[in-house]
PyMOL Python script that loads the backbone (N, CA, C, O; Angstrom):
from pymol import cmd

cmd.read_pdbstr("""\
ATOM      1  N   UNK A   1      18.619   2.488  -1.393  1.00  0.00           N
ATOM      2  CA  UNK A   1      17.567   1.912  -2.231  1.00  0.00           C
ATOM      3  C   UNK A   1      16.264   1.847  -1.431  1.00  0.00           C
ATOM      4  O   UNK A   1      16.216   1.399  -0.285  1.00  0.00           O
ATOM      5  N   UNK A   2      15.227   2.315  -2.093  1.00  0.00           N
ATOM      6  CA  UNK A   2      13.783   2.410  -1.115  1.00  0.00           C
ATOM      7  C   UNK A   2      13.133   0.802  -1.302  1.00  0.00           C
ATOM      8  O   UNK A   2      13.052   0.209  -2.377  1.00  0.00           O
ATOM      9  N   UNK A   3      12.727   0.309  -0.046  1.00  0.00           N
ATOM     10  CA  UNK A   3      12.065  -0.929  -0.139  1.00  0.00           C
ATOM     11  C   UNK A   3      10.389  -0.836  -1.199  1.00  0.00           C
ATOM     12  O   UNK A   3      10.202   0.348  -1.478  1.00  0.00           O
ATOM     13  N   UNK A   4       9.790  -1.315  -1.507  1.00  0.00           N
ATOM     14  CA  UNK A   4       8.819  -1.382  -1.732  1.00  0.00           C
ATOM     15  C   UNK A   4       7.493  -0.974  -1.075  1.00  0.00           C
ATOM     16  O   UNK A   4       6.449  -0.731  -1.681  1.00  0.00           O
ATOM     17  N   UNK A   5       7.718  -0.927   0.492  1.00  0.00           N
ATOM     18  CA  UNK A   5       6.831  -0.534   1.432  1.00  0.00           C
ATOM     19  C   UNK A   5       7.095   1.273   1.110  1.00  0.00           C
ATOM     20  O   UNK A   5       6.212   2.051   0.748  1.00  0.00           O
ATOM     21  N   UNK A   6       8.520   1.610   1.359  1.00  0.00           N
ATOM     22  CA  UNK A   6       8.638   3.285   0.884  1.00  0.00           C
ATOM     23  C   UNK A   6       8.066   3.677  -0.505  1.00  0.00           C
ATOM     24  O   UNK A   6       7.404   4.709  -0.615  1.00  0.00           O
ATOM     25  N   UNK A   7       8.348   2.752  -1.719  1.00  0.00           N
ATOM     26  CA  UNK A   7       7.841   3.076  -2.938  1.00  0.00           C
ATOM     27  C   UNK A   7       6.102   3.454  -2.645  1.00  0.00           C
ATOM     28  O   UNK A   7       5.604   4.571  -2.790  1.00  0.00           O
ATOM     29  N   UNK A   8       5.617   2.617  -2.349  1.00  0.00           N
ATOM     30  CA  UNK A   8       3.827   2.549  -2.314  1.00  0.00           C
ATOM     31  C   UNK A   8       3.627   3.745  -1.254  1.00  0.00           C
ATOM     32  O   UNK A   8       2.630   4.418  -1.518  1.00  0.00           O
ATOM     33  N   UNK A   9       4.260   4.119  -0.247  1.00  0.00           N
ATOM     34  CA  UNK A   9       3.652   4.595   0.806  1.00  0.00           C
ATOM     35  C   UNK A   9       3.955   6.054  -0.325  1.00  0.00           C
ATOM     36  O   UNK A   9       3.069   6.907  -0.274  1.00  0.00           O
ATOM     37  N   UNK A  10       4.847   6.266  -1.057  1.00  0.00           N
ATOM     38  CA  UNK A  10       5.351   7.334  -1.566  1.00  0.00           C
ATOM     39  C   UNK A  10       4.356   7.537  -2.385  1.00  0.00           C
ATOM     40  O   UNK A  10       3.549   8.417  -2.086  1.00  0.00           O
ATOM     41  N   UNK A  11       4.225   6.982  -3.277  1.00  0.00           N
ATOM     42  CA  UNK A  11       3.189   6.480  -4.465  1.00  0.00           C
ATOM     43  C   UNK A  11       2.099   7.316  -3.506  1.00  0.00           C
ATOM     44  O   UNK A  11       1.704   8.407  -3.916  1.00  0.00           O
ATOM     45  N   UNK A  12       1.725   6.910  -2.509  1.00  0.00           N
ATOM     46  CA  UNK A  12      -0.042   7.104  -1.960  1.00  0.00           C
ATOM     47  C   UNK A  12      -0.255   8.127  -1.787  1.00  0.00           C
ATOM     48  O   UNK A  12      -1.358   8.634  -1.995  1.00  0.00           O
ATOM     49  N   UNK A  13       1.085   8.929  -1.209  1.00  0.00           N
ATOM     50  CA  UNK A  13       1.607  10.110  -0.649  1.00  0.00           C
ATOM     51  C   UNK A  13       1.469  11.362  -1.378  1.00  0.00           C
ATOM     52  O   UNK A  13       1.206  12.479  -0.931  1.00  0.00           O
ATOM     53  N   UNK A  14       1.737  10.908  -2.837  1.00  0.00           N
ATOM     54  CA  UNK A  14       1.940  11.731  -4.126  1.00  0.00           C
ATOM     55  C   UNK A  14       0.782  12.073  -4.827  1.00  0.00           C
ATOM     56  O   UNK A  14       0.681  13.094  -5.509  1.00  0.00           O
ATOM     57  N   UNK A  15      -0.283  11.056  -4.638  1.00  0.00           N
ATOM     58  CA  UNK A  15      -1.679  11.134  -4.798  1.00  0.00           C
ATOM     59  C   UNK A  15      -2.635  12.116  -3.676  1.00  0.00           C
ATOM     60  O   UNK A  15      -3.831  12.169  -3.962  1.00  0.00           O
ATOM     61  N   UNK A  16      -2.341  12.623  -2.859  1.00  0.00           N
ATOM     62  CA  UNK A  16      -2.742  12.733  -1.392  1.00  0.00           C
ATOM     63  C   UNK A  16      -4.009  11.381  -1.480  1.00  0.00           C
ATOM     64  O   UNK A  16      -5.169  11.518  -1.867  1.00  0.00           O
ATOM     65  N   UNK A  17      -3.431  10.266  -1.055  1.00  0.00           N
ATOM     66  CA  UNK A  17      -4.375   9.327  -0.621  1.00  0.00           C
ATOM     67  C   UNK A  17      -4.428   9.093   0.782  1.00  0.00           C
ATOM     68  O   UNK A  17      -3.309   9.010   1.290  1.00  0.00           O
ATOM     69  N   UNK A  18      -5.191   8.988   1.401  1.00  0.00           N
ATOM     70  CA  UNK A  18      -4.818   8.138   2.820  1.00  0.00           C
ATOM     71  C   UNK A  18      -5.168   6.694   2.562  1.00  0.00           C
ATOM     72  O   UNK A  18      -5.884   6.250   1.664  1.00  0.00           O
ATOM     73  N   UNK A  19      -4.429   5.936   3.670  1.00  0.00           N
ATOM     74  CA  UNK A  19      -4.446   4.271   3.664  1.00  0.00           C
ATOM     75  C   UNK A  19      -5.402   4.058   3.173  1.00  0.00           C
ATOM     76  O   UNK A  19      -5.513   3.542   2.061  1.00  0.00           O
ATOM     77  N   UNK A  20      -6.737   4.576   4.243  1.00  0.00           N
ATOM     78  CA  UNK A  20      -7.926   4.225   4.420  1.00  0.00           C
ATOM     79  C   UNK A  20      -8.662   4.534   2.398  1.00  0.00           C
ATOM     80  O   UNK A  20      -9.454   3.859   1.739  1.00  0.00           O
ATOM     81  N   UNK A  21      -8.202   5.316   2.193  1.00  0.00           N
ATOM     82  CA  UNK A  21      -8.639   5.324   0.579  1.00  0.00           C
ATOM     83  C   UNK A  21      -8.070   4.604  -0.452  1.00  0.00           C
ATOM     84  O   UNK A  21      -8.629   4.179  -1.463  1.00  0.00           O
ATOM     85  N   UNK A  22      -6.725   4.484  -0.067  1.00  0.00           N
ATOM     86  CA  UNK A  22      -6.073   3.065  -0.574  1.00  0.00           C
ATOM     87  C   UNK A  22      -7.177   1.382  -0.634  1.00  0.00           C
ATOM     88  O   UNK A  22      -7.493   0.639  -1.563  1.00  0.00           O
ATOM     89  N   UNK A  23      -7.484   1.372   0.940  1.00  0.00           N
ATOM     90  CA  UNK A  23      -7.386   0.137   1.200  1.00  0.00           C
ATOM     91  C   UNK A  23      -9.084  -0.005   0.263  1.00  0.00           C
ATOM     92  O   UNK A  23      -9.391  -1.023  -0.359  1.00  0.00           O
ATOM     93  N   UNK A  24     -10.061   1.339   0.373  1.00  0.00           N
ATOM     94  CA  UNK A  24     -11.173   1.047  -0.577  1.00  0.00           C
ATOM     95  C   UNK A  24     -11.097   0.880  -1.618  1.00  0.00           C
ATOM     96  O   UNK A  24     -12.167   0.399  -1.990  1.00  0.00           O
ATOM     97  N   UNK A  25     -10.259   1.014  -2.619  1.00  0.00           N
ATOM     98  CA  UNK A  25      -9.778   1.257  -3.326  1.00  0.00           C
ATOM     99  C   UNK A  25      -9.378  -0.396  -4.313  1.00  0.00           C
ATOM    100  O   UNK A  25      -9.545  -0.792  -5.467  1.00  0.00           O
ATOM    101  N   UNK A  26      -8.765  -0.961  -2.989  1.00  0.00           N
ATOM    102  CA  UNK A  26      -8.345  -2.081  -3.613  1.00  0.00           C
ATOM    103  C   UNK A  26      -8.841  -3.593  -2.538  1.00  0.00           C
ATOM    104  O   UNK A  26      -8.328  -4.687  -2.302  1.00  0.00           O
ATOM    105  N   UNK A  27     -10.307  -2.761  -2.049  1.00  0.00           N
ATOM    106  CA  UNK A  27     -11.064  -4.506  -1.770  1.00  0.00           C
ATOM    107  C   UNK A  27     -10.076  -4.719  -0.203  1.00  0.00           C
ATOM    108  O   UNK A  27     -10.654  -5.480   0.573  1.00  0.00           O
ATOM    109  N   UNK A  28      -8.700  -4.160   0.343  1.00  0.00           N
ATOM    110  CA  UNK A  28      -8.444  -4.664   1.831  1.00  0.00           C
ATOM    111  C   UNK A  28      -8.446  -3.607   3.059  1.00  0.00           C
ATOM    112  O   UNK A  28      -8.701  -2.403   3.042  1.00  0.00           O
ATOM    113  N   UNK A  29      -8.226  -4.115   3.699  1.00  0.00           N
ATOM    114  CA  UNK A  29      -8.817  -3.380   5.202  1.00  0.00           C
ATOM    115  C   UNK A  29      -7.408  -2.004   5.015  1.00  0.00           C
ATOM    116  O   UNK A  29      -6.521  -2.147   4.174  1.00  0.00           O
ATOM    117  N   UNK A  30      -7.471  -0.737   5.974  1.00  0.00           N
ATOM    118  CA  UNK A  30      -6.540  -0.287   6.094  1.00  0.00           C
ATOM    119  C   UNK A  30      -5.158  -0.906   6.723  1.00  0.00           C
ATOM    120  O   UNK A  30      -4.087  -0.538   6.241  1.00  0.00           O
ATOM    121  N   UNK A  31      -5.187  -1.824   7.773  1.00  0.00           N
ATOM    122  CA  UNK A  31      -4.432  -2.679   8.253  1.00  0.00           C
ATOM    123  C   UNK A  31      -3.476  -3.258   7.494  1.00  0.00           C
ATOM    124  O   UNK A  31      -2.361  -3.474   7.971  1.00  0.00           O
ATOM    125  N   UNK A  32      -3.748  -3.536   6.395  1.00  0.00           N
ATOM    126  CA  UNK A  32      -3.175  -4.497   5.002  1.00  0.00           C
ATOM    127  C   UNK A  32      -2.369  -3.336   4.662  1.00  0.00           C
ATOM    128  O   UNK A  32      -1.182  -3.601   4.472  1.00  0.00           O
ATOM    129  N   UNK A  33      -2.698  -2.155   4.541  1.00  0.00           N
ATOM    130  CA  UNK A  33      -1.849  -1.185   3.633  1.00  0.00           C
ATOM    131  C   UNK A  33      -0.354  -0.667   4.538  1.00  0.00           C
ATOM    132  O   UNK A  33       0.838  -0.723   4.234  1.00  0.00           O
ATOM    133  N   UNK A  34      -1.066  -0.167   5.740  1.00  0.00           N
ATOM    134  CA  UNK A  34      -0.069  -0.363   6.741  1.00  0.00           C
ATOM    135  C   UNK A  34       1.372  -0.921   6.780  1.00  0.00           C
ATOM    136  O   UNK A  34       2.494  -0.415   6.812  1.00  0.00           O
ATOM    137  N   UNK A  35       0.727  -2.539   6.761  1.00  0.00           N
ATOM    138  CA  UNK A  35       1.885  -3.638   6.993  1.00  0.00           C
ATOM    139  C   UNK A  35       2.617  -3.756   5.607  1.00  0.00           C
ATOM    140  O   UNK A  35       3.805  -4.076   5.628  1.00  0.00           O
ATOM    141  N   UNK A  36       1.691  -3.406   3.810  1.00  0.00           N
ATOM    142  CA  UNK A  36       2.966  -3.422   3.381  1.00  0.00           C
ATOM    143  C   UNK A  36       3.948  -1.818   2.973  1.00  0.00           C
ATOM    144  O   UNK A  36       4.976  -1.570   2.343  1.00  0.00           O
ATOM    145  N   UNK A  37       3.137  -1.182   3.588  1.00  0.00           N
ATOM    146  CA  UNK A  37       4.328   0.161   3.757  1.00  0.00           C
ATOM    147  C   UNK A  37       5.042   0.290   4.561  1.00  0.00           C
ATOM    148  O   UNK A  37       5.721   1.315   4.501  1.00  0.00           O
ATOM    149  N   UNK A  38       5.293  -0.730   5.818  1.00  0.00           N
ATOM    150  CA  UNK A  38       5.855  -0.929   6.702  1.00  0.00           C
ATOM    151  C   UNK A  38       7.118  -2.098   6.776  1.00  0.00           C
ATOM    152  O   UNK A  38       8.023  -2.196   7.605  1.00  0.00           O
ATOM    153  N   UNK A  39       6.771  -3.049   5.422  1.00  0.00           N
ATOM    154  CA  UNK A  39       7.401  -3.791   5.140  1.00  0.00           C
ATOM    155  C   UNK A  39       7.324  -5.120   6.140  1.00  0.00           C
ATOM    156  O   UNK A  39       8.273  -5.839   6.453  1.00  0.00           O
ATOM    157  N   UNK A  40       6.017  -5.242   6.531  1.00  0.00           N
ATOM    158  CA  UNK A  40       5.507  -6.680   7.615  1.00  0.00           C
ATOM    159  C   UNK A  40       4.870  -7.748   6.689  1.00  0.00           C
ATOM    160  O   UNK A  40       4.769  -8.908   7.089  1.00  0.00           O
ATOM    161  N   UNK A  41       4.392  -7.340   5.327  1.00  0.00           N
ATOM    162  CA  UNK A  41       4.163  -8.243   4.326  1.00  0.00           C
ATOM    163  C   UNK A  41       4.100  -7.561   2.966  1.00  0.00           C
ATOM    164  O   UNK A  41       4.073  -6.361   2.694  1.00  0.00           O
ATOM    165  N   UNK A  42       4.086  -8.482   2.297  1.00  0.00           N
ATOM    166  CA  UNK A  42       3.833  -8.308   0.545  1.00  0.00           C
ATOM    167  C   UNK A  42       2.331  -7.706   0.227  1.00  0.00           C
ATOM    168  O   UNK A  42       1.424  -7.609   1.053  1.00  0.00           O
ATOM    169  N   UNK A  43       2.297  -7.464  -0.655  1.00  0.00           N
ATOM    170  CA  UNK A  43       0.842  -7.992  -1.130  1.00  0.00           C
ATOM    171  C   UNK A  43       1.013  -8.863  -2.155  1.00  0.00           C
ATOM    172  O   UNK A  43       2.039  -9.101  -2.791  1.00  0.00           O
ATOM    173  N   UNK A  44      -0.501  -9.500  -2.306  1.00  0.00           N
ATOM    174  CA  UNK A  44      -0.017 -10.785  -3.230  1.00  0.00           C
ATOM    175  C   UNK A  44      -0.198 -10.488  -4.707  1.00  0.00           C
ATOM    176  O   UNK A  44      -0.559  -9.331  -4.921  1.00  0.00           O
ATOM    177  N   UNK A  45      -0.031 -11.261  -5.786  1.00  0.00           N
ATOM    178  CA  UNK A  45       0.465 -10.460  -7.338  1.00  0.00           C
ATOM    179  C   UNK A  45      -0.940  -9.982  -7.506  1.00  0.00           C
ATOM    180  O   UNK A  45      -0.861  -8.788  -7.793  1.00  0.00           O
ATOM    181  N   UNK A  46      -2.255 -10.377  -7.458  1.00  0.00           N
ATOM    182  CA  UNK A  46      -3.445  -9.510  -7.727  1.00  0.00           C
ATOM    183  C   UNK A  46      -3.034  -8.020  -6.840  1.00  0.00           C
ATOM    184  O   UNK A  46      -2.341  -7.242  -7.497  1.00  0.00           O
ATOM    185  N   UNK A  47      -3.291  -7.704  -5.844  1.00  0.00           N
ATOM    186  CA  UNK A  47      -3.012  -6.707  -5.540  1.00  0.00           C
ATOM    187  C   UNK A  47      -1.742  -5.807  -6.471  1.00  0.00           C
ATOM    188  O   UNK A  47      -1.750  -4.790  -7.164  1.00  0.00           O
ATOM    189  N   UNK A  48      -0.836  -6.679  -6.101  1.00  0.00           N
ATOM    190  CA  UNK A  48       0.019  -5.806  -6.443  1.00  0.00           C
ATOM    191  C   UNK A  48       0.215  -5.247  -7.673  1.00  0.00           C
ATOM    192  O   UNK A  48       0.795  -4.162  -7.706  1.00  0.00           O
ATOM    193  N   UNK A  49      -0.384  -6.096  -9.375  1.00  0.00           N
ATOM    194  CA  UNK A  49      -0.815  -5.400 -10.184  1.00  0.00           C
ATOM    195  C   UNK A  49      -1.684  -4.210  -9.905  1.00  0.00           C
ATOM    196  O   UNK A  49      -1.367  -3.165 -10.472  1.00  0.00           O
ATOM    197  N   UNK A  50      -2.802  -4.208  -9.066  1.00  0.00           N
ATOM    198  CA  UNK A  50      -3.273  -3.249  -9.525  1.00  0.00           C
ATOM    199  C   UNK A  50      -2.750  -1.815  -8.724  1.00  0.00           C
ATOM    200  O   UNK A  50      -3.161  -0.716  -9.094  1.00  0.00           O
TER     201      UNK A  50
END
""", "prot")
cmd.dss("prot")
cmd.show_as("cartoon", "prot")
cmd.util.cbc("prot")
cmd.orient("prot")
């Protein structure tokens, strides 16, 4: 079963996004995207809707 950090990183992957276009994307640093594709945190339900 893929954690949630594999789902998104997959997700970003499938887009060719990098973090760094992620993280503009949605208002947080690249750092933030990192940790939750890495599974070091969540994001919180605003984020994570969008």
């Amino acid at each position: 079963m893929n954690t949630l950090g594999e789902k998104l990183k997959a997700a970003r992957i499938k887009r060719n996004l990098s973090q760094n276009e992620v993280a503009e994307k949605l208002l947080v640093s690249r750092q933030t995207i990192s940790k939750w594709e890495n599974n070091v945190c969540l994001p919180d339900l605003d984020n994570f809707q969008k």
